[in-house]
Backbone as JSON Lines, residues from 0, in Angstrom:
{"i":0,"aa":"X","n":[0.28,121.9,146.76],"ca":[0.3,123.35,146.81],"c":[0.54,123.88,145.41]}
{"i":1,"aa":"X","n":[0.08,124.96,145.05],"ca":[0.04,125.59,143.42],"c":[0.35,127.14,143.92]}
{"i":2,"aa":"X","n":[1.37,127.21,142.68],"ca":[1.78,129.15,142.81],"c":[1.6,129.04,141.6]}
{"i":3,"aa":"X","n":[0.24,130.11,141.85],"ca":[-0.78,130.91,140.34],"c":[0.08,131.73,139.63]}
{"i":4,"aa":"X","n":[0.01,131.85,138.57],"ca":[1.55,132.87,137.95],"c":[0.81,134.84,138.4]}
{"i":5,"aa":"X","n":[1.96,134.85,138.51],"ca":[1.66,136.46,139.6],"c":[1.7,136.24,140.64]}
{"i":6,"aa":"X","n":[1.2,135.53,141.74],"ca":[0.75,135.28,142.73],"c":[2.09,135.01,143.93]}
{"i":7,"aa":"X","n":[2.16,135.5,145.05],"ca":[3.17,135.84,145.86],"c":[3.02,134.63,147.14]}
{"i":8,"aa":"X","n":[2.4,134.04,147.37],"ca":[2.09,132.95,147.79],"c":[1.32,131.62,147.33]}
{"i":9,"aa":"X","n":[1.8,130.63,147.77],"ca":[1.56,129.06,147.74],"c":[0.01,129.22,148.26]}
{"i":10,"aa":"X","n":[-1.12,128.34,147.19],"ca":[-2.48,127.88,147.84],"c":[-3.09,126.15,147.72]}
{"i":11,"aa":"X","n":[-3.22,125.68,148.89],"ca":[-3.65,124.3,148.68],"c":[-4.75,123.9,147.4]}
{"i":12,"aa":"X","n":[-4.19,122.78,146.89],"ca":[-5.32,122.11,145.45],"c":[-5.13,120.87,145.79]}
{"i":13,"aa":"X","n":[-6.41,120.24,144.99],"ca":[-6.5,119.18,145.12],"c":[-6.06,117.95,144.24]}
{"i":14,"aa":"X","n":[-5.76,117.12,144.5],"ca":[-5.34,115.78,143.62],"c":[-5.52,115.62,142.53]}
{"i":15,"aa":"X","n":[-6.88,116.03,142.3],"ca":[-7.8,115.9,141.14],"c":[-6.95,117.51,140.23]}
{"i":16,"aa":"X","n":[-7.33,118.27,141.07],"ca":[-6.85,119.67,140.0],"c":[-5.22,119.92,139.84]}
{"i":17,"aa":"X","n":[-4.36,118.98,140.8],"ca":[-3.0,119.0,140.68],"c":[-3.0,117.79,139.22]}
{"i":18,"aa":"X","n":[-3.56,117.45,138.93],"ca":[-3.18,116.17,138.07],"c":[-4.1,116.74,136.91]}
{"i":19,"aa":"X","n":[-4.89,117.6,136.97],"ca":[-5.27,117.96,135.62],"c":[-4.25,119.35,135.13]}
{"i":20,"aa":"X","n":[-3.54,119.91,136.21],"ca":[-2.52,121.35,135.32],"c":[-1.62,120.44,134.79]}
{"i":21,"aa":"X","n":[-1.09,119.08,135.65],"ca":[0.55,118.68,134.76],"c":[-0.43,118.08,133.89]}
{"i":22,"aa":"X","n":[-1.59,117.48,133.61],"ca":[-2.11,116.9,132.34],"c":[-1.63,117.98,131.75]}
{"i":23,"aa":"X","n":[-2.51,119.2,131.9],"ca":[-2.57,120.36,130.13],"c":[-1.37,120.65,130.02]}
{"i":24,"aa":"X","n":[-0.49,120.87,131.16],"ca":[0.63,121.14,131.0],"c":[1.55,120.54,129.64]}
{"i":25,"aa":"X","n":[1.34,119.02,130.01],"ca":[2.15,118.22,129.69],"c":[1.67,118.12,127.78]}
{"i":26,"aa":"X","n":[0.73,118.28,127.74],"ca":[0.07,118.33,126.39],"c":[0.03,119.24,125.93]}
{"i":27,"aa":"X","n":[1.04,120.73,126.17],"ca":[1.09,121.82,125.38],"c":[2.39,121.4,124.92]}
{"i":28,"aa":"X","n":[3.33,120.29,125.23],"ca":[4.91,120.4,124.41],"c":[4.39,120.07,123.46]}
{"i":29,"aa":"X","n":[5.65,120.34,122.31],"ca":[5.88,120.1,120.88],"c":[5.94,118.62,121.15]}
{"i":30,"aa":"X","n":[6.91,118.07,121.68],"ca":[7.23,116.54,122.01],"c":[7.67,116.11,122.99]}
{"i":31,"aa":"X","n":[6.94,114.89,123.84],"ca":[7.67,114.37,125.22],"c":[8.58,114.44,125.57]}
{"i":32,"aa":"X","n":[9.54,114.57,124.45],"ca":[11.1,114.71,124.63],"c":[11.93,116.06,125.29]}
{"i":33,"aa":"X","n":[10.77,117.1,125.17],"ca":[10.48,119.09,126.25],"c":[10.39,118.05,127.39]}
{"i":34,"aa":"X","n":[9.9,117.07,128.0],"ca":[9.68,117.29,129.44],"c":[11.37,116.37,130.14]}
{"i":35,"aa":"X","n":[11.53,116.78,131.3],"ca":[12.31,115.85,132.33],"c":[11.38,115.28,133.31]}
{"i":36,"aa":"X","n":[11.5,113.97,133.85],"ca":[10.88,113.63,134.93],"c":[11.67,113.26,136.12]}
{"i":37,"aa":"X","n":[11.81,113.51,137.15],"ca":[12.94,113.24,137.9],"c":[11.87,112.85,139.23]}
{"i":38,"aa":"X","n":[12.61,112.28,140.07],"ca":[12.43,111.51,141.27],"c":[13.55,111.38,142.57]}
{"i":39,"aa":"X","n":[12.84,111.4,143.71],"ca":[14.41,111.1,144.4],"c":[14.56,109.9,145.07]}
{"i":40,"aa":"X","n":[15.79,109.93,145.17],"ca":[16.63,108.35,145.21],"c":[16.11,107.88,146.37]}
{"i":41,"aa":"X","n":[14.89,108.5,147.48],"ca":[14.43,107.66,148.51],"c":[13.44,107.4,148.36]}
{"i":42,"aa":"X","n":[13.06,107.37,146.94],"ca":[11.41,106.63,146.52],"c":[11.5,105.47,146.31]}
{"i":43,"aa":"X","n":[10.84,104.48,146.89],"ca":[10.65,102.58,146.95],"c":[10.96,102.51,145.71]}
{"i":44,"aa":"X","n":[11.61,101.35,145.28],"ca":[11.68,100.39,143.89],"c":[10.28,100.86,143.37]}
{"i":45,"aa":"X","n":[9.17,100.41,143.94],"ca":[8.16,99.83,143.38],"c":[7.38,101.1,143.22]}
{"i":46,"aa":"X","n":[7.43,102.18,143.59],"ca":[6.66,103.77,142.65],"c":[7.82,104.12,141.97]}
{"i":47,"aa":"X","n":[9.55,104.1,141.95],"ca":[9.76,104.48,141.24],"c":[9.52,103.43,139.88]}
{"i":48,"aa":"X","n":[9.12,102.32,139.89],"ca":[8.9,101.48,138.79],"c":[7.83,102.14,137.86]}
{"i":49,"aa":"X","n":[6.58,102.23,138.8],"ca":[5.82,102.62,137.96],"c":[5.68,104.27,137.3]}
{"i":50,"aa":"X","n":[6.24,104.85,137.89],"ca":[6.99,106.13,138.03],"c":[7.52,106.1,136.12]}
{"i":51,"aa":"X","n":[8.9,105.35,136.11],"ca":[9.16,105.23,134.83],"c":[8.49,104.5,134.08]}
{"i":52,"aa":"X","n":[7.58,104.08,134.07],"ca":[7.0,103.16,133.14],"c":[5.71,104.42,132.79]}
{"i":53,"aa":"X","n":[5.03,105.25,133.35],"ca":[4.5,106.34,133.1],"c":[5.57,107.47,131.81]}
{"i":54,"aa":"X","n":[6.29,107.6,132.38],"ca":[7.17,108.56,131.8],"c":[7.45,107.63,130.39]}
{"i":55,"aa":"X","n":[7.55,106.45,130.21],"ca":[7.76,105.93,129.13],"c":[6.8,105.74,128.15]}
{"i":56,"aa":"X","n":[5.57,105.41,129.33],"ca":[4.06,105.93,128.33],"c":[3.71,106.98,127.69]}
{"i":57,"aa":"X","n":[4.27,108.05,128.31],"ca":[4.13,109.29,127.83],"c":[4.89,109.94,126.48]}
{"i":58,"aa":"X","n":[5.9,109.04,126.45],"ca":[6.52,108.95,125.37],"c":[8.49,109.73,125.49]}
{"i":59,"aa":"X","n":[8.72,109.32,126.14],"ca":[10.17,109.7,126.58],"c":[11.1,109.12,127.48]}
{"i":60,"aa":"X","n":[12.25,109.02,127.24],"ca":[13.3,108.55,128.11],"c":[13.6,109.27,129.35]}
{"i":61,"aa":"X","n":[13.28,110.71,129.13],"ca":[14.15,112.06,129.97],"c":[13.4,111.51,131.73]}
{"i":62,"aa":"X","n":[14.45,110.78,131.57],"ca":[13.92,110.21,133.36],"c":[15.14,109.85,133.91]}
{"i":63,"aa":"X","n":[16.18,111.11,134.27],"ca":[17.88,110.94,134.79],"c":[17.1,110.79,136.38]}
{"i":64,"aa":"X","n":[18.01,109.95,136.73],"ca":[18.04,109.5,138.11],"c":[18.81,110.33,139.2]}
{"i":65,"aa":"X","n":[18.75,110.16,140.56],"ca":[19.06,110.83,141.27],"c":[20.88,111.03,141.25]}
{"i":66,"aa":"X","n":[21.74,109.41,140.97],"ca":[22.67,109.35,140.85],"c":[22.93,110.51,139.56]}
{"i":67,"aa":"X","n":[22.28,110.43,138.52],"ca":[22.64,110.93,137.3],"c":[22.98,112.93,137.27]}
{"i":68,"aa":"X","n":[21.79,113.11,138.26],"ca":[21.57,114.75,138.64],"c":[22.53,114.82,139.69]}
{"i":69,"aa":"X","n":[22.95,114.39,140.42],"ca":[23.69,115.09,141.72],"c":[24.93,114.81,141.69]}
{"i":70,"aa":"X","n":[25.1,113.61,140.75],"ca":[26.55,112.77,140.76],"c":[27.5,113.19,139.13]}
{"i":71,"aa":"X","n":[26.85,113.7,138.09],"ca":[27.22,114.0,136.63],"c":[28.37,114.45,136.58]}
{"i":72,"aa":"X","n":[28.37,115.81,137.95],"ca":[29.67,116.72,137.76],"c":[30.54,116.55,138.56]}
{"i":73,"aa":"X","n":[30.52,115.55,139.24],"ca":[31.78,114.95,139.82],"c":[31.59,113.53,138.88]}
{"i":74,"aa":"X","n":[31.6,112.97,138.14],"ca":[31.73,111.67,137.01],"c":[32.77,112.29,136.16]}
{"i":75,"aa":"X","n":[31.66,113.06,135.46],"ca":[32.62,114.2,134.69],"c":[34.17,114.38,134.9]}
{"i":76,"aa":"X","n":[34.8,115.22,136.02],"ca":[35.53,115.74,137.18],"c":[36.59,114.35,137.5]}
{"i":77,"aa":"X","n":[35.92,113.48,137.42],"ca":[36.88,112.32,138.05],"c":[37.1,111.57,136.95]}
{"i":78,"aa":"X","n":[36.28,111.57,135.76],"ca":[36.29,110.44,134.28],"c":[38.33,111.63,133.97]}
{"i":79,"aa":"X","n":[37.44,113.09,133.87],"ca":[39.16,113.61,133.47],"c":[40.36,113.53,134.3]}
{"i":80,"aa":"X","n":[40.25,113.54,135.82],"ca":[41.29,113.67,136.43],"c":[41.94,112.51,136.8]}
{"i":81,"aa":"X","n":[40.84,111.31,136.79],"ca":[41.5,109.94,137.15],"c":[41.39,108.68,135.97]}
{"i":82,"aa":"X","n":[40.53,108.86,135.22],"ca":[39.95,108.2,133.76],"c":[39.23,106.86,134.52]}
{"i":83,"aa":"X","n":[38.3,107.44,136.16],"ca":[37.34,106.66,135.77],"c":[35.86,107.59,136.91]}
{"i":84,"aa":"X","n":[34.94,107.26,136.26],"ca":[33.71,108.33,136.85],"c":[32.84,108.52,137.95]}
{"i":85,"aa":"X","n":[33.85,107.31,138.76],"ca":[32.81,107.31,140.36],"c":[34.24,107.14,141.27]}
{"i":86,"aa":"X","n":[34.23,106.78,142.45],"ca":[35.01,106.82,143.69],"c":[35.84,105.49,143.56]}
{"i":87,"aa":"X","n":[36.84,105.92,143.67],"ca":[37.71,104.54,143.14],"c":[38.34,104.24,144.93]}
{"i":88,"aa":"X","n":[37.14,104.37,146.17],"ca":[37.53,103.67,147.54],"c":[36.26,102.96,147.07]}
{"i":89,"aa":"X","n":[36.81,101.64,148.57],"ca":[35.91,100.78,148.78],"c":[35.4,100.79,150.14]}
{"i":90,"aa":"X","n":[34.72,100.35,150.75],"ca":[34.14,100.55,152.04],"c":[35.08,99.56,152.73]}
{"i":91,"aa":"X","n":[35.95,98.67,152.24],"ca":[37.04,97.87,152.73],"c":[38.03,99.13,153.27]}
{"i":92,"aa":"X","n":[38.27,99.96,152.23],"ca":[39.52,100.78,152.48],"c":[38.89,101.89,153.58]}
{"i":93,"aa":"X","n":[37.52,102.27,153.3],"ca":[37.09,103.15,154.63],"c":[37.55,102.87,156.04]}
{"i":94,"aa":"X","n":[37.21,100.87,156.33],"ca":[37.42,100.53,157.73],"c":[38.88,100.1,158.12]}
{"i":95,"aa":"X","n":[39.57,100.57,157.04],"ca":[41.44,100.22,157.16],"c":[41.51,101.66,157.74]}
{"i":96,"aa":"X","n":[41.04,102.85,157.09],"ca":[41.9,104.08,156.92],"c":[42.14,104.83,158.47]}
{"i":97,"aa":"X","n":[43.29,105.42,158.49],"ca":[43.38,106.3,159.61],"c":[42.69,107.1,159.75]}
{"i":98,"aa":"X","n":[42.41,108.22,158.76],"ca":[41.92,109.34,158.66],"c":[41.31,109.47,157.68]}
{"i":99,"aa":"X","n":[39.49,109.94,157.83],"ca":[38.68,110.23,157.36],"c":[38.55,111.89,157.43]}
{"i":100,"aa":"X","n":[38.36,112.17,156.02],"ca":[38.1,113.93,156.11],"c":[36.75,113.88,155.37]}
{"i":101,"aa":"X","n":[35.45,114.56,156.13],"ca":[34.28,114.89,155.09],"c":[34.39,116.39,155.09]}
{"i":102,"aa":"X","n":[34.14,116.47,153.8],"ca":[34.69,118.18,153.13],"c":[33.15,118.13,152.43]}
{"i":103,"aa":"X","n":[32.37,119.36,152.66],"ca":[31.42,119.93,151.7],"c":[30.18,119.06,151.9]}
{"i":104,"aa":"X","n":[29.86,118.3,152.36],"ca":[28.87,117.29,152.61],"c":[28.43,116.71,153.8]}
{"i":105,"aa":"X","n":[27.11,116.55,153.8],"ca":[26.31,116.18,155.24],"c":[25.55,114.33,154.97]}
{"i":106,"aa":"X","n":[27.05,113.75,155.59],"ca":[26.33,112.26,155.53],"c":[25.25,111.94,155.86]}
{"i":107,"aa":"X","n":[25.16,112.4,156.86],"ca":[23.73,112.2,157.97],"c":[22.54,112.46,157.37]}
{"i":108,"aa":"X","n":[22.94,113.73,156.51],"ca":[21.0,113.94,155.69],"c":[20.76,113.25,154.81]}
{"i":109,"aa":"X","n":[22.08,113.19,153.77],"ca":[22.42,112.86,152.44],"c":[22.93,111.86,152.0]}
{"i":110,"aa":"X","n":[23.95,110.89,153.38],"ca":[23.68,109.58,152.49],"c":[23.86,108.78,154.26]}
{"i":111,"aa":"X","n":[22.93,109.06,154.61],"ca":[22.95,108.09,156.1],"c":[23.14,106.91,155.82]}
{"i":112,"aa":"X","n":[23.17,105.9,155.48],"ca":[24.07,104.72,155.22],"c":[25.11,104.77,155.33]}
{"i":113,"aa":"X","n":[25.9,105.95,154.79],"ca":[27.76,106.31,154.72],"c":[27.7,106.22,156.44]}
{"i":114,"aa":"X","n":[27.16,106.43,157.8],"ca":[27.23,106.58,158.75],"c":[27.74,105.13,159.72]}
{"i":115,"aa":"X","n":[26.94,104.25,158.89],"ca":[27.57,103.08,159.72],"c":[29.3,102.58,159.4]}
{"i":116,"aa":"X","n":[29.15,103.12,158.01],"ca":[30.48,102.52,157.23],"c":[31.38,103.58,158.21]}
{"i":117,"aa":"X","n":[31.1,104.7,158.61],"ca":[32.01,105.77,159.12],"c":[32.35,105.27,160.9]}
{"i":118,"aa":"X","n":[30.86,104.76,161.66],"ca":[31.33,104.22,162.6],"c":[32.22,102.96,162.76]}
{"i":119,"aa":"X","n":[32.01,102.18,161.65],"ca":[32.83,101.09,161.59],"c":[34.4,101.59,161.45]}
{"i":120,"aa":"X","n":[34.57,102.56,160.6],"ca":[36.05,102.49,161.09],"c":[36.52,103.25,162.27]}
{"i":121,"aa":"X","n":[36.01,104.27,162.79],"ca":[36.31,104.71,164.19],"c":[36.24,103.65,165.11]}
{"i":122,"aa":"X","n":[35.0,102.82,164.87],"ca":[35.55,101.7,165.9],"c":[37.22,100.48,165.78]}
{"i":123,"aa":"X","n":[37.46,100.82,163.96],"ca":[38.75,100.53,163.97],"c":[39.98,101.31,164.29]}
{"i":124,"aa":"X","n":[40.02,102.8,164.96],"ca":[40.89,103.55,165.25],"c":[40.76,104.85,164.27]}
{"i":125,"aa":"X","n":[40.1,104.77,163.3],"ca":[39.79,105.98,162.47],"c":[39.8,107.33,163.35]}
{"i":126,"aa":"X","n":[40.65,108.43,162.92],"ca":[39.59,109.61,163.2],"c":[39.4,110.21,162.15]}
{"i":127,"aa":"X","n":[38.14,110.78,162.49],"ca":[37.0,111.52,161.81],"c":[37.24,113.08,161.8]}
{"i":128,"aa":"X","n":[37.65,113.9,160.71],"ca":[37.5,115.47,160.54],"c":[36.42,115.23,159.7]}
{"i":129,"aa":"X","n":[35.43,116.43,160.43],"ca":[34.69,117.06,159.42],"c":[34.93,118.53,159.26]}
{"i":130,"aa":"X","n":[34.81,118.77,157.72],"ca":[34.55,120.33,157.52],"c":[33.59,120.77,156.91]}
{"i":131,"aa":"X","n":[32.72,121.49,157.58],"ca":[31.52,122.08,157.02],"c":[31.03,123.98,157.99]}
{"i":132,"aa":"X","n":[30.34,124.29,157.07],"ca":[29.34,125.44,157.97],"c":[28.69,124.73,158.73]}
{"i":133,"aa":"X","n":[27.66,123.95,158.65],"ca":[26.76,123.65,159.44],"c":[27.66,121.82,160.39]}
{"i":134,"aa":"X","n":[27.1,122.35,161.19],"ca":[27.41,121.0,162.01],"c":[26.29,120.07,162.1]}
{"i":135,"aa":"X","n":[26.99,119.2,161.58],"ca":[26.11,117.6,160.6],"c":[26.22,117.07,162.67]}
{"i":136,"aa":"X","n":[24.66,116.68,162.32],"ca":[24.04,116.45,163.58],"c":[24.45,114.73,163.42]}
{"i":137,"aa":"X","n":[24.15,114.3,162.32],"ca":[24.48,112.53,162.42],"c":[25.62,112.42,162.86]}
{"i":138,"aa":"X","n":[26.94,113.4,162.71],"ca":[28.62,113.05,162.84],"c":[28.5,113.47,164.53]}
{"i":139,"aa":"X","n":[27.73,114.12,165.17],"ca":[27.95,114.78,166.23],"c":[27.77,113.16,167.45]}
{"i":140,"aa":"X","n":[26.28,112.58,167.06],"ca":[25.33,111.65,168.05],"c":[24.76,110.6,166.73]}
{"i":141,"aa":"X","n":[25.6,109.67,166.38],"ca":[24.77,108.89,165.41],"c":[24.11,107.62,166.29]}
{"i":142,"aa":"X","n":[22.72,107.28,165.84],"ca":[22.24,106.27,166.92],"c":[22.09,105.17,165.28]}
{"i":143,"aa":"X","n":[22.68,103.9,165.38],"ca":[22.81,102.74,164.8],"c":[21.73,101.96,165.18]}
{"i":144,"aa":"X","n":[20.32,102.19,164.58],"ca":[19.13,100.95,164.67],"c":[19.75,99.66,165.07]}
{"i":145,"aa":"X","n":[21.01,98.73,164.56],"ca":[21.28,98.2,164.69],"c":[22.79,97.49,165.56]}
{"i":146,"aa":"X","n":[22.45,98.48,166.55],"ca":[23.51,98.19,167.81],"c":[23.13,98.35,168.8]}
{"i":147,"aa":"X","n":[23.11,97.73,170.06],"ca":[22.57,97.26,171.47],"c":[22.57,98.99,171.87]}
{"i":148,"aa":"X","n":[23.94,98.99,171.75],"ca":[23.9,100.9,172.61],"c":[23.23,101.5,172.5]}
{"i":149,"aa":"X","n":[22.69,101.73,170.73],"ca":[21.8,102.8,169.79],"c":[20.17,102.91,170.66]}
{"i":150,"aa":"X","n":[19.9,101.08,170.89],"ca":[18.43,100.91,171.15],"c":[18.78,101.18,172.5]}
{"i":151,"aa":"X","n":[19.49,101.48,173.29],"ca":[19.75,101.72,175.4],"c":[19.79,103.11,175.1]}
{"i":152,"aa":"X","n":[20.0,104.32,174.12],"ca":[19.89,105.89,173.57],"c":[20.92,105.88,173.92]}
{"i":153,"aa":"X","n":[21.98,105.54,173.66],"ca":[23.71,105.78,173.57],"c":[24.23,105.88,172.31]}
{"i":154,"aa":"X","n":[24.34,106.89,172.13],"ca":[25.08,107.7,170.51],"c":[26.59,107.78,170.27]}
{"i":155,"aa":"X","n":[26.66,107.45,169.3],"ca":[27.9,107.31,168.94],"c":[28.31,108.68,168.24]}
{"i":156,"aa":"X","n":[29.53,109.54,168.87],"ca":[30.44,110.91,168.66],"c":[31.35,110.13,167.67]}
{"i":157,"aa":"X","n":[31.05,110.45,165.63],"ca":[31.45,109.79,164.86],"c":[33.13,110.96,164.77]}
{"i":158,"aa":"X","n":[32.6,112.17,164.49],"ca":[33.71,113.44,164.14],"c":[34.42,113.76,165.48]}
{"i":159,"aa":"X","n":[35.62,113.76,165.35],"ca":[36.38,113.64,166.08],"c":[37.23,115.24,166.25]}
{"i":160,"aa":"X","n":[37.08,116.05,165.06],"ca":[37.52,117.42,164.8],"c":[36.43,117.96,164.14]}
{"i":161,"aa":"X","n":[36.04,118.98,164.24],"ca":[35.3,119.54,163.29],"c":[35.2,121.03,163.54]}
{"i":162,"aa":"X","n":[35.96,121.14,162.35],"ca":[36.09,122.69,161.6],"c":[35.13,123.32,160.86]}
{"i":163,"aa":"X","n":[34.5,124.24,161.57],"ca":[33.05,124.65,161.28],"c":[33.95,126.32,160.39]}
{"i":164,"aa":"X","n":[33.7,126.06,158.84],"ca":[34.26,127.1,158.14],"c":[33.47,127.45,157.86]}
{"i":165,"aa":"X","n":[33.85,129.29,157.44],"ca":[32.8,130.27,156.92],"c":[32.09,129.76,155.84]}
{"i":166,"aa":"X","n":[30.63,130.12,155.02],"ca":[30.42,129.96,153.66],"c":[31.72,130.56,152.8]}
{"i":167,"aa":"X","n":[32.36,129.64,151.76],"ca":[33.16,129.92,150.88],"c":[34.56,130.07,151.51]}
{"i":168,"aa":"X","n":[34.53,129.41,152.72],"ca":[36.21,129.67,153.54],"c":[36.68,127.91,153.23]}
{"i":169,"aa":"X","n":[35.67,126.97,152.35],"ca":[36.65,125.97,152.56],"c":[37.8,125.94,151.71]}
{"i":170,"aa":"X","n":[38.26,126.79,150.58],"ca":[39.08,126.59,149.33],"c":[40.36,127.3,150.31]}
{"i":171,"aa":"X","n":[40.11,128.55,151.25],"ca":[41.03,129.08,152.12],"c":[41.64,128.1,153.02]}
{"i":172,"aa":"X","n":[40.76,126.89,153.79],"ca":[41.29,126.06,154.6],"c":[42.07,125.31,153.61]}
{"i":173,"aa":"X","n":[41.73,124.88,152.62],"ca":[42.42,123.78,151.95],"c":[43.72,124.27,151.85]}
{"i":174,"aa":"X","n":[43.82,125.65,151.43],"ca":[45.35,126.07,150.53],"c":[46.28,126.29,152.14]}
{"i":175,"aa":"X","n":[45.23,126.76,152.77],"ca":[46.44,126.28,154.02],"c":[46.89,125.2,154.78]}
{"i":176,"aa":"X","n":[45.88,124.02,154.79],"ca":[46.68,122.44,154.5],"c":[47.69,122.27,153.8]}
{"i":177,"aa":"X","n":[47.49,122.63,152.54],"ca":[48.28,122.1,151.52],"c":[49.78,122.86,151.96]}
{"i":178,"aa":"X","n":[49.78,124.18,152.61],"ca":[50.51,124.97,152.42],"c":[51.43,124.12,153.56]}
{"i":179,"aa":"X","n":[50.94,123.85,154.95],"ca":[51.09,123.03,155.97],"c":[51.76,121.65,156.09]}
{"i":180,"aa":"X","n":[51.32,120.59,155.13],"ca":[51.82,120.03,154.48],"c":[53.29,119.92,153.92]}
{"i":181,"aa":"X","n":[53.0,120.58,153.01],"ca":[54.21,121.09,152.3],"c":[55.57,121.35,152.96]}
{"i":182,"aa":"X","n":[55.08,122.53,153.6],"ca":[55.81,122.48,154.81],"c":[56.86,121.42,155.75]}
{"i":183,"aa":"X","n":[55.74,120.2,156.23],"ca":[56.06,119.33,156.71],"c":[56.68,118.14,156.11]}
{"i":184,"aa":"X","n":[56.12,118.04,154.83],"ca":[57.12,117.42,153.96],"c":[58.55,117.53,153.85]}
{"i":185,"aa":"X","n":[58.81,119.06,153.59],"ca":[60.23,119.3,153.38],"c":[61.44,119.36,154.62]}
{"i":186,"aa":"X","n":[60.67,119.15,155.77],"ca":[61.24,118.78,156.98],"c":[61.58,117.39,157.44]}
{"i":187,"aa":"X","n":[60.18,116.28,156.65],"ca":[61.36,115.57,156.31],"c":[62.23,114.92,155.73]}
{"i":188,"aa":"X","n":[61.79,115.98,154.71],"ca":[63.58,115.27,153.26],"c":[64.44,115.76,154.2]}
{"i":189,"aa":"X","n":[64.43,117.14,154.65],"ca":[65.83,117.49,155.47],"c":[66.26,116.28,156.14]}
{"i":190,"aa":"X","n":[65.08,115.96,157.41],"ca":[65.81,114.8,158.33],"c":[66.1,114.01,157.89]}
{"i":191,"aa":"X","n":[65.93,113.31,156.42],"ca":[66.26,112.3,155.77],"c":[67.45,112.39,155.42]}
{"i":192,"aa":"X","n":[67.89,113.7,155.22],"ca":[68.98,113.87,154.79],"c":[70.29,113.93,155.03]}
């Protein structure tokens, strides 16, 4: 599909004429080094191979990966607050933990793999809060390709709570956890006391 500049709607083109605009396109920069090429992280090994090996023909590195675009500002975020740049759990500690909270994110669209690791620990006693606007359909009925139940259409109810907050009400839920918390903390230094 191509949007003509001016033009208020999308019109079908063809292969041939989609691959000759990013040609001229691509041959009006000053240097390969103007373009980004990006891809997403559910493209096979084997196009994204040749994928970068194009982009390298062309004469440039600027080929950040999916981890690199979606993951930078939480690397960033966690390199300062913890001094190191990715998730310092293991999928060991997922199927120990009591309590799982997903805040701001939809496993199910976005990293369906996280789904089995999530049933595995509910089947170890885990419960599952989710908080989101939208209610993540994988946390609701997840079906496991690879479990007898999944293939008989028996779904597994991963979220166990789920707090469906306004857009921009999750920073409000949080401060009243924390506030909650807090709370409960100091009840029991008292009894400790």
């Amino acid at each position: 599909m191509f949007l003509a500049k001016g033009a208020t709607h999308y019109t079908p083109v063809s292969w041939n004429n989609a691959f000759i605009k990013i040609a001229n396109h691509l041959h009006t920069l000053n240097s390969p080094d103007e373009a980004v090429f990006y891809t997403s992280g559910r493209t096979s090994n084997e196009a994204a191979f040749l994928y970068q090996l194009f982009v390298r023909e062309f004469g440039t590195n600027n080929l950040p990966d999916c981890s690199n675009m979606c993951h930078e500002s939480s690397g960033v975020a966690l390199s300062e607050s913890l001094g190191i740049g990715k998730g310092s759990v293991t999928l060991t500690d997922f199927y120990k933990a009591e309590v799982i909270i997903i805040l701001g994110q939809n496993p199910g669209t976005n990293h369906p793999r996280m789904l089995s690791a999530l049933q595995k620990a509910k089947e170890n006693g885990c419960t599952i809060i989710s908080i989101n606007p939208l209610k993540e359909t994988g946390l609701i009925g997840f079906s496991n390709p690879q479990k007898i139940k999944s293939i008989l259409g028996i779904k597994s109810k991963l979220t166990d709570i789920f707090l469906q907050v306004k857009i921009n009400g999750d920073m409000a839920l949080l401060q009243a956890i924390a506030k909650i918390l807090l709370k409960e903390q100091k009840k029991i230094k008292m009894y400790l006391i």
